[in-house]
C-alpha positions in Angstrom: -24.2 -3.5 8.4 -20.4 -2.5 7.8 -18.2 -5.3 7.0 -15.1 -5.6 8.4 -12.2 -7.6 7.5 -8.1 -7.8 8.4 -5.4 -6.8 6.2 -1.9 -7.8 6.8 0.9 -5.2 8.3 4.5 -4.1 7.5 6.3 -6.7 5.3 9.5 -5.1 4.9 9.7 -4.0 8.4 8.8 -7.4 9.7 11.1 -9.1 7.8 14.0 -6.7 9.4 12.1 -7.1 12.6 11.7 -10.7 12.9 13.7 -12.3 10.4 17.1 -10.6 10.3 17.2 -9.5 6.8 18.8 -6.3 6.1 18.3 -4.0 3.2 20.8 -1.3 1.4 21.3 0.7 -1.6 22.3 -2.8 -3.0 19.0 -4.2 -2.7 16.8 -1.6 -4.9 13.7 -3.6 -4.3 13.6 -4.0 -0.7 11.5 -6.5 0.5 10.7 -7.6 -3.2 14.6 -8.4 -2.9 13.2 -11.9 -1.5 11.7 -12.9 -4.5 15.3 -13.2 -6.1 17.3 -14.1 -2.9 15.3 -16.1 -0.6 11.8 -16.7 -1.7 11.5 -19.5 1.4 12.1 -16.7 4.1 9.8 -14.2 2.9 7.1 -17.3 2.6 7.9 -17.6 6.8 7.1 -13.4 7.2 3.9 -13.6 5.0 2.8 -16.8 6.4 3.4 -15.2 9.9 0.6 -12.6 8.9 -1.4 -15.2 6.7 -1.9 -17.4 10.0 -3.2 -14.6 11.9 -5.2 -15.2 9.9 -5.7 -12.2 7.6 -8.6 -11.8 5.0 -6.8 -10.0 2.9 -3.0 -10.1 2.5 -0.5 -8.3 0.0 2.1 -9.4 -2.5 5.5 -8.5 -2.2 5.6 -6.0 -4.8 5.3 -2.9 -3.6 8.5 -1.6 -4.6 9.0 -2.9 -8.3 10.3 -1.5 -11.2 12.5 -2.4 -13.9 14.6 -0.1 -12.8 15.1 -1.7 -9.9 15.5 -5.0 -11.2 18.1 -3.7 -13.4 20.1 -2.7 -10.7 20.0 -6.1 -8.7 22.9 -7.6 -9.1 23.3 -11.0 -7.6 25.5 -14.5 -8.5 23.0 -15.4 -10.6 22.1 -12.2 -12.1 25.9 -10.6 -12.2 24.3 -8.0 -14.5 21.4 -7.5 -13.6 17.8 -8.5 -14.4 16.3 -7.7 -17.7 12.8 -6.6 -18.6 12.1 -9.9 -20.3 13.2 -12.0 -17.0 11.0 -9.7 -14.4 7.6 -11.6 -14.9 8.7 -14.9 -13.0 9.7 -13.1 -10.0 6.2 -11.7 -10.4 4.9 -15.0 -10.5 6.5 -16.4 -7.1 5.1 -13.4 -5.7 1.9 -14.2 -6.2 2.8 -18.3 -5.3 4.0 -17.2 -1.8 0.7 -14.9 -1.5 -1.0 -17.9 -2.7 0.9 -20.8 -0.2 0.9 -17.9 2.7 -3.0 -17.2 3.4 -5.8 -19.2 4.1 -7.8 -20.9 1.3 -11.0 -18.2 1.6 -8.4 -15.0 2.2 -8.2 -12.7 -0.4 -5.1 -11.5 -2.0 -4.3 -7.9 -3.3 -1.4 -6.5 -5.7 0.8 -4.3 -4.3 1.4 -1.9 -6.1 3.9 1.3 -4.9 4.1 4.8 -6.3 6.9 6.1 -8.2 8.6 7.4 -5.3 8.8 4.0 -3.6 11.2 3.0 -6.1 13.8 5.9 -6.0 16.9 5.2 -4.0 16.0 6.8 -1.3 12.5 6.5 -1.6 10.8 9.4 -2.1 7.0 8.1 -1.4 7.0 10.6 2.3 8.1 13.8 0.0 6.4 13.1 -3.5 9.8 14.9 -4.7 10.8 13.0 -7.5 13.5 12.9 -10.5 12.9 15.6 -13.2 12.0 12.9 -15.7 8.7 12.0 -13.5 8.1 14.8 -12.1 5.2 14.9 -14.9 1.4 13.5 -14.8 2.6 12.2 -18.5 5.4 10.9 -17.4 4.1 9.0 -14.3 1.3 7.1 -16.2 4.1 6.0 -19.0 6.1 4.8 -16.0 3.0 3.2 -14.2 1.8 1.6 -17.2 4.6 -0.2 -18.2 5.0 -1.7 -14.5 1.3 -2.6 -14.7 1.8 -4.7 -17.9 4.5 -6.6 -16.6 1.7 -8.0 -14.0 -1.4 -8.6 -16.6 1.4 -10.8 -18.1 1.3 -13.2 -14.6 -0.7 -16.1 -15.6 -4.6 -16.1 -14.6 -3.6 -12.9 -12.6 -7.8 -12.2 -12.7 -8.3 -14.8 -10.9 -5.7 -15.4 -8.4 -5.9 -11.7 -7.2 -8.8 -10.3 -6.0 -7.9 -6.9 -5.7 -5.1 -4.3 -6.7 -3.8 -1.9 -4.0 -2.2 1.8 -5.5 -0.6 1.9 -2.2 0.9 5.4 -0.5 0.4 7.9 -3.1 2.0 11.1 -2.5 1.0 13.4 -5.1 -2.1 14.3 -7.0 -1.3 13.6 -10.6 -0.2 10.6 -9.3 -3.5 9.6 -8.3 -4.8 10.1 -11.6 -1.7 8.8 -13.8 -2.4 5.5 -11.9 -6.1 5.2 -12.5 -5.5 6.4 -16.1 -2.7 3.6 -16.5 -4.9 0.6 -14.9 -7.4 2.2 -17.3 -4.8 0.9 -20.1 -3.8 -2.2 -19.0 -6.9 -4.6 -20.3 -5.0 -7.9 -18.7 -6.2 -6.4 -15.0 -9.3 -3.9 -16.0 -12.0 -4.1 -15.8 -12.2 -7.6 -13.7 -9.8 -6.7 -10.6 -11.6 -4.2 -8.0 -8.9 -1.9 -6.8 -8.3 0.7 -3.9 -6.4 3.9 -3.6 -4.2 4.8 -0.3 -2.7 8.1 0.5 -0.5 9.2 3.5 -0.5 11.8 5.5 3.0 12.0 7.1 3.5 15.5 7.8 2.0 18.0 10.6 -0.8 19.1 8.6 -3.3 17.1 7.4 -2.4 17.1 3.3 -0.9 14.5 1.3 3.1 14.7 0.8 2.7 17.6 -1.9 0.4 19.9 -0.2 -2.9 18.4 -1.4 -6.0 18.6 1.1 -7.5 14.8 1.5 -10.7 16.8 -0.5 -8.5 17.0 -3.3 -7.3 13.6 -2.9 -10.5 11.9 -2.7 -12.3 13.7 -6.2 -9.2 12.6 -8.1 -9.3 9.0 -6.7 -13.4 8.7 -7.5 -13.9 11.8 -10.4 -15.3 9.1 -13.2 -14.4 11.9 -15.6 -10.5 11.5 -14.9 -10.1 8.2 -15.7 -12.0 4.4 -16.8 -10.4 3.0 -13.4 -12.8 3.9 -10.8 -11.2 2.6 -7.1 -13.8 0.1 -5.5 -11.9 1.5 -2.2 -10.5 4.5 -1.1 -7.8 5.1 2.1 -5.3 5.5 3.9 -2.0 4.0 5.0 1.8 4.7 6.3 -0.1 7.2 8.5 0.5 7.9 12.0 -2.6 6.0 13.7 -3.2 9.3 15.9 -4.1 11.3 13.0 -7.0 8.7 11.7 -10.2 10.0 13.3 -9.6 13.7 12.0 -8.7 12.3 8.2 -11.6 10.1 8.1 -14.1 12.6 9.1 -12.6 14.6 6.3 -12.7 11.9 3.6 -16.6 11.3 4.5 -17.7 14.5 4.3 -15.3 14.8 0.9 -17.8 11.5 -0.4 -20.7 13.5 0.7 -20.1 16.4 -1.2 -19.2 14.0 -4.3 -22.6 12.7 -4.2 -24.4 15.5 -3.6 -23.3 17.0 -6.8 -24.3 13.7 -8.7 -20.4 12.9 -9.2 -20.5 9.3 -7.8 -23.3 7.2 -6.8 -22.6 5.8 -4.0 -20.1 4.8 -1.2 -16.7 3.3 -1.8 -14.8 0.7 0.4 -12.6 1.9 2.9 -9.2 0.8 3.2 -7.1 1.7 6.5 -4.1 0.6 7.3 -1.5 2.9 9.5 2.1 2.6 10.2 2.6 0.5 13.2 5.2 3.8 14.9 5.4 4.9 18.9 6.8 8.0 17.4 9.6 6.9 15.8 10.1 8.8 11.7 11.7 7.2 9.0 14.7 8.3 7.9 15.0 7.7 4.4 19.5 8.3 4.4 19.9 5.9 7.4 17.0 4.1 6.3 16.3 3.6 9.8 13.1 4.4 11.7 14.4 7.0 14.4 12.7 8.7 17.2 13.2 13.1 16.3 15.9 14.5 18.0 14.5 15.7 21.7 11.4 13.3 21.4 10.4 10.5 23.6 9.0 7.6 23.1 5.1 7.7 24.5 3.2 5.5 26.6 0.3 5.8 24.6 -2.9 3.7 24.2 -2.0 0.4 22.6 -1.4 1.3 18.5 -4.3 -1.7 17.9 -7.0 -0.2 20.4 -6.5 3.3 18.9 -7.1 1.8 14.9 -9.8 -0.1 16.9 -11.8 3.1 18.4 -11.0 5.0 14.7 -13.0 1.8 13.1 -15.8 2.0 15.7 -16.4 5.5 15.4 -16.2 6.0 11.5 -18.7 2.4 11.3 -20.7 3.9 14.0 -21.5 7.1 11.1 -22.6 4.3 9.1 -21.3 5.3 5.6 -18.8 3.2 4.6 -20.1 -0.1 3.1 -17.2 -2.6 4.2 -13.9 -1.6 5.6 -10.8 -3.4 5.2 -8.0 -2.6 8.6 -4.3 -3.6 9.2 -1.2 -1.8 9.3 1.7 -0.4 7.3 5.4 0.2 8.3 6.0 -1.2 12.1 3.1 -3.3 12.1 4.2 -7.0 12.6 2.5 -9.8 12.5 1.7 -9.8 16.6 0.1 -6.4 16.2 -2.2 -7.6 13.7 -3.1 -10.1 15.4 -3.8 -8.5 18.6 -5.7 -6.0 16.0 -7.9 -8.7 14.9 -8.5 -10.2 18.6 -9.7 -6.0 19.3 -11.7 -5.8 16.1 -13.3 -9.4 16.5 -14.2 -8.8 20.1 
């Protein structure tokens, strides 16, 4: 029997959404911003999707990095904020993950890809900087990050999971396994999952790579220590699920077959919460194309609900974990979980 369980949606989006906060090229970090600024408003947002409730709910960390908290300047930090002054802010996130869910929910790392933290992001193209546009350089960049968070105190205990969320590129895929393979403070002990996107008219991650490809570098033992407990997908129109999960299961298949993994991973699935609507990453608005129309379509929760009934209903996947990415506020997920739960 598949076990389900809720993960929470969009937390940057939901804080624009539903909390009037606003976000620029002076706030590097977006929605990590919070854990400097106003660490009592982004405990409202996550609570909002901690009382849905959730099983599993995210830190507000997706888009860290040093660099970017070198280029936060606030009155307190006129300057900046130095390597050595990152980890406390890495500890409230994990308090206001802690004070936000319920006592038996789960909480996961979040964890971003390079590209998350370029100004503009750069996680929908996988085009990055020519210093990391390398596998090399990518696992020296991840690695550092991921050290900074082994250093949050009992972090093995009070996380249950790490999520490598929205992973453009291939030797990205393995530069993060290869980097959690380094980091001893968070493996082995902390199960993990993998998350691609899918955010262009084909069906390949942002830099051309077939979801095959993606799915024998995220479970190939032979690339890296770090095996993911889960594999998915997320920031992915909801539309596209059914074709990319049929893909990813016969991908499994064929791993197994040819004694390369024994046995099924978790599944992780979690779309963007979009009628049609694209992000723009100059306006840094989400904007509906030029000539397209918004659609009446079936609700965005009954379509993740008839993807998740027809990929459990195949009976691979051991335990899925379902919410939603960008646009997904707390109201969807809940009227996800009333769908799922039915």
């Amino acid at each position: 029997m598949t076990k389900i369980q809720i993960l929470d949606g969009g937390l940057g989006t939901s804080l624009e959404q539903n909390h009037n906060v606003t976000f620029g090229s002076d706030t590097p970090l977006w929605s990590s911003h919070l854990l400097i600024s106003d660490p009592s408003t982004l405990l409202s947002c996550q609570k909002d999707f901690g009382d849905v409730p959730v099983d599993v709910i995210l830190t507000a960390t997706y888009q860290v990095s040093l660099h970017g908290f070198a280029n936060t300047k606030t009155s307190d930090f006129p300057n900046g904020i130095n390597a050595s002054q990152v980890p406390q802010f890495l500890e409230t996130a994990v308090q206001i993950a802690e004070n936000a869910k319920h006592p038996e929910s789960a909480i996961a790392l979040s964890i971003g890809p390079y590209g998350a933290c370029m100004v503009p992001s750069q996680e929908y193209s996988g085009k990055y900087d020519a210093a990391y546009d390398s596998g090399d350089a990518l696992l020296a960049w991840h690695q550092e990050r991921l050290e900074l968070f082994a250093r949050t105190k009992d972090i093995k205990q009070r996380a249950q999971y790490i999520a490598l969320e929205t992973v453009p590129r291939l030797d990205e895929i393995i530069s993060m396994r290869r980097a959690l393979s380094a980091v001893p403070g968070l493996f082995p002990g902390l199960p993990f999952w993998i998350s691609c996107l899918f955010p262009n008219e084909d069906e390949n991650i942002p830099d051309g790579s077939s979801p095959e490809d993606a799915i024998r570098a995220m479970l190939d033992p032979s690339l890296a220590a770090a095996v993911p407990w889960g594999v998915g997908i997320n920031c992915t129109k909801v539309w596209k699920l059914d074709s990319l999960l049929r893909r990813y299961e016969a991908a499994i298949s064929n791993l197994l077959q040819e004694g390369i993994i024994a046995g099924w991973p978790a599944l992780v699935l979690y779309p963007d919460g979009t009628n049609g609507e694209v992000y723009n990453t100059t306006t840094k608005q989400w904007e509906l194309p030029e000539g397209a129309e918004r659609e009446d379509r079936i609700p965005w929760e009954k379509q993740l609900t008839e993807a998740v009934r027809a990929t459990k209903a195949r009976g691979k996947w051991p335990q899925i974990v379902v919410g939603g990415c960008c646009r997904a506020s707390p109201s969807d997920i809940k009227k996800l979980h009333s769908c799922i739960t039915v």
